[in-house]
TILO-763281 format. One record per residue (C-alpha): x, y, z; residue in one letter. Coordinates in nm, 4 decimals. Layout:
<sites>
<x:X&y:Y&z:Z&code:A>
...
</sites>
This chain:
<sites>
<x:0.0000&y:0.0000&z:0.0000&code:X>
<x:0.1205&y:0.3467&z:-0.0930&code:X>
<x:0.2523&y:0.5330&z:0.1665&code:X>
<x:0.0157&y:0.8786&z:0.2698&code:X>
<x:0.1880&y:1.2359&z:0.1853&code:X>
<x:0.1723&y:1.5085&z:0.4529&code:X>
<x:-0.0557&y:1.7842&z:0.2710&code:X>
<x:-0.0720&y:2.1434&z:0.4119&code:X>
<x:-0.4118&y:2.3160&z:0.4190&code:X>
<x:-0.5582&y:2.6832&z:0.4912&code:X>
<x:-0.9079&y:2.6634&z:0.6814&code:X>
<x:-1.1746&y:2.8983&z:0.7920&code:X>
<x:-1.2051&y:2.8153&z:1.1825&code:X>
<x:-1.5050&y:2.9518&z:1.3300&code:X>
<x:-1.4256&y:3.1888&z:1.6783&code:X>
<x:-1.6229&y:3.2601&z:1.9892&code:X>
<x:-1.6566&y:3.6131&z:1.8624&code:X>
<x:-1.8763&y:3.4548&z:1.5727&code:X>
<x:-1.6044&y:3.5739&z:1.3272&code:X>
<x:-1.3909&y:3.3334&z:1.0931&code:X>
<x:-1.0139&y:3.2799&z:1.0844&code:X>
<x:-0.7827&y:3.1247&z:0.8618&code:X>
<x:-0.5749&y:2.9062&z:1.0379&code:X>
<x:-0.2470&y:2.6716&z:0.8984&code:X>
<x:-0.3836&y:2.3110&z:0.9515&code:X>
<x:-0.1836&y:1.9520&z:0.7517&code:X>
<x:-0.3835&y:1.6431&z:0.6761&code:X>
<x:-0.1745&y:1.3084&z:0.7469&code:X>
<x:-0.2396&y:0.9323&z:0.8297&code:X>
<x:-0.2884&y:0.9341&z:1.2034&code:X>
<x:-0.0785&y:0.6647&z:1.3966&code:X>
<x:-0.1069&y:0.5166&z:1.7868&code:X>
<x:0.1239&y:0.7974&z:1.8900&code:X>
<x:-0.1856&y:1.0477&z:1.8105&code:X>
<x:-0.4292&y:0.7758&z:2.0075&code:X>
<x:-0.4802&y:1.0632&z:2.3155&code:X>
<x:-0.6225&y:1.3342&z:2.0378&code:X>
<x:-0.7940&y:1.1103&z:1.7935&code:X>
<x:-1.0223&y:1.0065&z:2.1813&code:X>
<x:-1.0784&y:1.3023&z:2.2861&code:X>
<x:-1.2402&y:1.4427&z:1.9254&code:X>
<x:-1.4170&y:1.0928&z:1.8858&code:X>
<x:-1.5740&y:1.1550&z:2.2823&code:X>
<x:-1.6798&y:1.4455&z:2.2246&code:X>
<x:-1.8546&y:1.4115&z:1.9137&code:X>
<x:-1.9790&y:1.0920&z:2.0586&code:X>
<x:-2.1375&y:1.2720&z:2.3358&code:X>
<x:-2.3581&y:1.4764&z:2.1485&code:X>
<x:-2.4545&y:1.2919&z:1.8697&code:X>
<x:-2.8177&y:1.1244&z:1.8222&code:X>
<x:-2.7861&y:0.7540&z:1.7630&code:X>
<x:-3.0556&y:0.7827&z:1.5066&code:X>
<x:-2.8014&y:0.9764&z:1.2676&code:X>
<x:-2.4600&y:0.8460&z:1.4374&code:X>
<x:-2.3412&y:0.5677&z:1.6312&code:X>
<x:-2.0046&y:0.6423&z:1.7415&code:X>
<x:-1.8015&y:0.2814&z:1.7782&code:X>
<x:-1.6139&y:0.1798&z:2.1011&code:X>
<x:-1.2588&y:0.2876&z:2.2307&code:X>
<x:-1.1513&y:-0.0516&z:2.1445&code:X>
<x:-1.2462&y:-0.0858&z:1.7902&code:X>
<x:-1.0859&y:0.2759&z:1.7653&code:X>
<x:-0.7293&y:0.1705&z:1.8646&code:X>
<x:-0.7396&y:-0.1540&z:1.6108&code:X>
<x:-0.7767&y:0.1167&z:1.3378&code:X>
<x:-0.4640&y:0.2929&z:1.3934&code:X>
<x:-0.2768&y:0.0165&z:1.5115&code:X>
<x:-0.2891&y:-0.1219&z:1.1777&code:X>
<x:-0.7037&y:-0.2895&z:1.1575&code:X>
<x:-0.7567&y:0.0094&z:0.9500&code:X>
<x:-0.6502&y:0.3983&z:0.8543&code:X>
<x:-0.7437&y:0.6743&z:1.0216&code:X>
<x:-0.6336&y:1.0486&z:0.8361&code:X>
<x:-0.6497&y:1.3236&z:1.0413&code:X>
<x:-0.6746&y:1.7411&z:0.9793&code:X>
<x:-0.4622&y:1.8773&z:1.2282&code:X>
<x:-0.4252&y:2.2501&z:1.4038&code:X>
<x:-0.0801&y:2.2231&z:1.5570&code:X>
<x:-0.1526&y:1.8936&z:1.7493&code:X>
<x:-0.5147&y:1.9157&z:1.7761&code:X>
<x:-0.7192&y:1.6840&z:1.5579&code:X>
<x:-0.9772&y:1.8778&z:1.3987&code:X>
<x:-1.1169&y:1.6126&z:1.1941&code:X>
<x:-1.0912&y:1.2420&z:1.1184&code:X>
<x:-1.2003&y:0.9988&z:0.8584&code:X>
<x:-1.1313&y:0.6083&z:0.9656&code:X>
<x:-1.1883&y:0.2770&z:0.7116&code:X>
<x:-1.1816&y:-0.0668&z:0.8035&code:X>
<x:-0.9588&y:-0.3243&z:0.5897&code:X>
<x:-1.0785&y:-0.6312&z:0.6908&code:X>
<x:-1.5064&y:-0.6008&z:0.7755&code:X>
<x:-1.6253&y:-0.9058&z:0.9297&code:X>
<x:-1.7144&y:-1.1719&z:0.6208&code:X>
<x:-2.0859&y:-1.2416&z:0.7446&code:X>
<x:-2.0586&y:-0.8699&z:0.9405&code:X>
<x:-2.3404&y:-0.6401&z:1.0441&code:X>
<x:-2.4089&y:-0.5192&z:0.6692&code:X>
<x:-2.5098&y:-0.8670&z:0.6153&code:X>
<x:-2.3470&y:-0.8859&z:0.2489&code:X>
<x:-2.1890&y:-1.1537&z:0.1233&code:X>
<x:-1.7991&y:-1.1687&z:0.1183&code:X>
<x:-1.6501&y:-0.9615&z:-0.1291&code:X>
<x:-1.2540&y:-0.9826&z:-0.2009&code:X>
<x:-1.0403&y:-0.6520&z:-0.2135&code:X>
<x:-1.3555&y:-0.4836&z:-0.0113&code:X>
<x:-1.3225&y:-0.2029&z:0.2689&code:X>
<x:-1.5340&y:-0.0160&z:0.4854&code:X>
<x:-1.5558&y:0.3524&z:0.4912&code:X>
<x:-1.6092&y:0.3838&z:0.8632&code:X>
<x:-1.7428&y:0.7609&z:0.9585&code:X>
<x:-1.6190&y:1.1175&z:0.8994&code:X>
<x:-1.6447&y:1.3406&z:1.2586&code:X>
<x:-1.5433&y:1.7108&z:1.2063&code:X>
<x:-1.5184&y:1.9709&z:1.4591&code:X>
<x:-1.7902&y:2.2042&z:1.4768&code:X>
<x:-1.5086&y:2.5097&z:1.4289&code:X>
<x:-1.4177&y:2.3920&z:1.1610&code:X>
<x:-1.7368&y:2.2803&z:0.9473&code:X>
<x:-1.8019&y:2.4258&z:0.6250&code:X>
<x:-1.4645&y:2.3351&z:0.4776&code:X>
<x:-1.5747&y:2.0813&z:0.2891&code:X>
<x:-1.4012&y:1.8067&z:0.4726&code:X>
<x:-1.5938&y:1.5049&z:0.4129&code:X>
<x:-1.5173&y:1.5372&z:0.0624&code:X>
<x:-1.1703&y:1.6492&z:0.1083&code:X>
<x:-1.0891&y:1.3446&z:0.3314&code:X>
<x:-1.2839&y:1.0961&z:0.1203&code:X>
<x:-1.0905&y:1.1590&z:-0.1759&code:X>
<x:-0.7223&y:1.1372&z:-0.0267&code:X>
<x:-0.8861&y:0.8270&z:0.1410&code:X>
<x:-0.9521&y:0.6584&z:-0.1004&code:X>
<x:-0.6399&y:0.7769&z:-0.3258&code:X>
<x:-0.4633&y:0.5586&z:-0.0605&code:X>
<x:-0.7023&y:0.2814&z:-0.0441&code:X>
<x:-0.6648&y:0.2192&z:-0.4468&code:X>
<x:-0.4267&y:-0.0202&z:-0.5186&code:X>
<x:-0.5366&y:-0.2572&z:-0.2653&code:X>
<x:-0.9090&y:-0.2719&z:-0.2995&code:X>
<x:-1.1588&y:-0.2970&z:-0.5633&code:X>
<x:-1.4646&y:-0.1937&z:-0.3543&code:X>
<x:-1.5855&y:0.0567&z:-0.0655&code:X>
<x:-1.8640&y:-0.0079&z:0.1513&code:X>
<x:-2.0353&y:0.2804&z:0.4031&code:X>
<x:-2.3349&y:0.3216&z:0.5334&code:X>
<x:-2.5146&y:0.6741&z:0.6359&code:X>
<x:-2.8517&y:0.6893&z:0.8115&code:X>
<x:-3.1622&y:0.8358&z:0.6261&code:X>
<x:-3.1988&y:1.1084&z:0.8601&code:X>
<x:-2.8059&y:1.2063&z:0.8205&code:X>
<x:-2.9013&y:1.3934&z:0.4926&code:X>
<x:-2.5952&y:1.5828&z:0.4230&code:X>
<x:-2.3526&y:1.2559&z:0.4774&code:X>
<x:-2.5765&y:1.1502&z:0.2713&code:X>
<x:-2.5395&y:1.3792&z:-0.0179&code:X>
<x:-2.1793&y:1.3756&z:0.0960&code:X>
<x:-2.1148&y:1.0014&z:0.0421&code:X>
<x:-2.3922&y:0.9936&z:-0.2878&code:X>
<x:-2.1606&y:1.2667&z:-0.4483&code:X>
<x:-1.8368&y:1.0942&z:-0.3770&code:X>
<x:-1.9762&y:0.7810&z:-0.6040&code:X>
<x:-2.1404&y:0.5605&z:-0.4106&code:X>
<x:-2.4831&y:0.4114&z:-0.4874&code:X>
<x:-2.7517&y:0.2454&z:-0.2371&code:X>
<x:-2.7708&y:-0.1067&z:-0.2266&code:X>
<x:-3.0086&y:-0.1631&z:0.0924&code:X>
<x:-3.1450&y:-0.0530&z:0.3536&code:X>
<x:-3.1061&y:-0.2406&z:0.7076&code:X>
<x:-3.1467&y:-0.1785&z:1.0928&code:X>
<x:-2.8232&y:-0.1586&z:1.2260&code:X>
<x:-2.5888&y:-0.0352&z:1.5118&code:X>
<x:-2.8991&y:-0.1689&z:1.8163&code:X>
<x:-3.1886&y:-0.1208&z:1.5351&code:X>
<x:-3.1173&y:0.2260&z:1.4056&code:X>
<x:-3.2371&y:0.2298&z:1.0127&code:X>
<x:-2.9620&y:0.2593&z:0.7393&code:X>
<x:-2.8530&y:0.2745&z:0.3929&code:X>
<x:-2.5723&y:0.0558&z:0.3264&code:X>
<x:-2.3677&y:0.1644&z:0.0280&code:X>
<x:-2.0970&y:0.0576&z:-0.2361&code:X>
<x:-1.8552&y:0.2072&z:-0.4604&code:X>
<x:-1.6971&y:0.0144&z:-0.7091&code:X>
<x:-1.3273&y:0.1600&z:-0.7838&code:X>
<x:-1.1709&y:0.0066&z:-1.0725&code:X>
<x:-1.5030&y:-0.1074&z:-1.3068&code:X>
<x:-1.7468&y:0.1136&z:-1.2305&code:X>
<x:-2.1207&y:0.0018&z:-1.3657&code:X>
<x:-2.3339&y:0.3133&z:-1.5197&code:X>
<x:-2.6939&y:0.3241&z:-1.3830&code:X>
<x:-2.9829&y:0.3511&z:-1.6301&code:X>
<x:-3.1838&y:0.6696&z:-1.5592&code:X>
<x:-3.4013&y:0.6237&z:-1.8538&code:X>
<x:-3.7148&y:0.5589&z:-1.6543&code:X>
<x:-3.6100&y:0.6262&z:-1.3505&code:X>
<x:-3.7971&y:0.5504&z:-0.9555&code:X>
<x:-3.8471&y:0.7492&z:-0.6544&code:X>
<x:-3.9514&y:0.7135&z:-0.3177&code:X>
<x:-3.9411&y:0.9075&z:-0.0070&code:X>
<x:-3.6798&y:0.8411&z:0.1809&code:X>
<x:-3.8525&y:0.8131&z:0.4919&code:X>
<x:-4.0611&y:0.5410&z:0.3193&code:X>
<x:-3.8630&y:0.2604&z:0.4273&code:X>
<x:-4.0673&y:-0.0170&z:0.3092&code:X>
<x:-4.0930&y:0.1611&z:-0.0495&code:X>
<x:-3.7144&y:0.2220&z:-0.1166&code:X>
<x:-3.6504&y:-0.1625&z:0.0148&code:X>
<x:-3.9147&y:-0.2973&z:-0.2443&code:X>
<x:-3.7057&y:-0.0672&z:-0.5344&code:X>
<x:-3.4181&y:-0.2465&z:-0.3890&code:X>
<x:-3.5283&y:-0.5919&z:-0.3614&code:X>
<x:-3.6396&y:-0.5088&z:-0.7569&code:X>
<x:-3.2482&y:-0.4698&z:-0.8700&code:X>
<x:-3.2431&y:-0.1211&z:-0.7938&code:X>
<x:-3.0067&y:0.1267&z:-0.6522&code:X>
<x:-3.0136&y:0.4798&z:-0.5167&code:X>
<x:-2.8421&y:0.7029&z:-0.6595&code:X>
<x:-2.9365&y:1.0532&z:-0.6555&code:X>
<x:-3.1588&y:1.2612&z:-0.3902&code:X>
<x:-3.3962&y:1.5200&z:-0.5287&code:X>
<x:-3.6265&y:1.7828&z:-0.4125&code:X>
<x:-3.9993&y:1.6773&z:-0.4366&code:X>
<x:-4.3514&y:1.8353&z:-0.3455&code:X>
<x:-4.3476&y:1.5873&z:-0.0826&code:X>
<x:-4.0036&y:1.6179&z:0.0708&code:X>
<x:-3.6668&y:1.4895&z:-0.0272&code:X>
<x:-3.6876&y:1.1759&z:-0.2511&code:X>
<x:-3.4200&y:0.9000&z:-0.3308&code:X>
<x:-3.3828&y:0.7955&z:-0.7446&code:X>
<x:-3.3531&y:0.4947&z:-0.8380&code:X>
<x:-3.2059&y:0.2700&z:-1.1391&code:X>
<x:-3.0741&y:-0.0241&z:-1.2284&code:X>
<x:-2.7076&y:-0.0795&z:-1.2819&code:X>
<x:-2.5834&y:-0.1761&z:-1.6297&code:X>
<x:-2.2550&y:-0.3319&z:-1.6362&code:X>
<x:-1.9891&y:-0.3038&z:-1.9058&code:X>
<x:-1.8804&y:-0.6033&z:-2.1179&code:X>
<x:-1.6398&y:-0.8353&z:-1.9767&code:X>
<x:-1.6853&y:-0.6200&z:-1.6212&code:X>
<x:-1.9191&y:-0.8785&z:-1.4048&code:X>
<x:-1.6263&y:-1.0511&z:-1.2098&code:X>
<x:-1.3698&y:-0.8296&z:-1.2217&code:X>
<x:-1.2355&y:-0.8575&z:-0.8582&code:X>
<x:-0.8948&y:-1.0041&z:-0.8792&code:X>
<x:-0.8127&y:-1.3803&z:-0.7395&code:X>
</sites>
């Protein structure tokens, strides 16, 4: 696996005076010797967040991901972790997205930023580097992002990924799961497109159990809907993960 460059950024930091700063931050690959800042952001995100839109995961599962489980990048102020995207290298084969094994598969784990420093686009901006790094080795991502999360959502929709299902997860909280594939990538056939609500449930798992996937949210009369369509793989691209 390639090795992750140090890259220097220049972000708007929001003050207690309501005002914005620009303040000299890097983004690197984050390592056990950062393990005391990458807890303390993760707590306190965790603390506040509604397990209906975000489920932080343990201490434990934390540490495997930077001890080698898994990377972890970081955006750093000085040595204050400011945000942090994780992924998982080796999800559990018959694991809690209840998929079938995959080879050269990863899990996008979560994105947490620090309220100063929202608005910089960071989910993006992390995803991308992410997955620069994640390239050679894998042929697919896998995330998932809860219904009610809607600007992950968007987030992780723009980035590429479509919707394959939707399952109760982390102690019964509703989610999509998702998948990118990286190296073949199937079109989806928008000619006669579907929609649904997406807090119909029932309706977007029917498009799914059809052969759909979701891949594009959309304003309606009735609230924000989820598109559907059917993928349409290239020639010769069916089984392309390598043996």
């Amino acid at each position: 696996m390639r090795d992750f460059e140090e890259f220097r950024l220049c972000l708007r930091k929001k003050e207690k005076s309501k005002r914005f700063t620009k303040t000299p931050c890097v983004m690197r690959r984050l390592s056990m010797a950062d393990k005391d800042e990458a807890l303390a952001l993760h707590r306190a995100m965790a603390a506040g967040a509604r397990p209906e839109v975000f489920v932080p995961g343990s201490d434990e599962n934390f540490l495997r991901i930077l001890d080698g489980d898994g990377a972890a990048l970081g955006v750093l102020e000085g040595r204050k972790i400011v945000c942090m995207r994780t992924a998982l290298f080796r999800p559990p084969n018959d694991g809690p997205l209840g998929l079938p094994q995959v080879e050269r598969a990863a899990f996008i784990d979560y994105c947490i930023v620090h309220r100063d420093y929202q608005g910089n686009n960071l989910q993006f901006l992390t995803y991308y580097h992410l997955e620069n790094f994640l390239w050679e080795e894998f042929d697919h991502l896998y995330t998932t992002v809860s219904p009610r999360n809607v600007f992950s959502l968007r987030n992780v929709i723009g980035c590429g990924f479509y919707a394959l299902q939707m399952q109760e997860l982390y102690g019964g909280h509703m989610r999509y799961v998702l998948r990118k594939d990286l190296k073949h990538c199937p079109s989806i056939r928008m000619k006669r497109p579907s929609g649904a609500p997406i807090r119909d449930y029932p309706a977007q798992q029917r498009l799914m159990d059809a052969g759909k996937v979701g891949y594009r949210l959309v304003r309606h009369i009735s609230g924000l809907w989820m598109l559907f369509g059917r993928l349409a793989h290239r020639a010769g691209s069916r089984n392309h993960a390598r043996k």
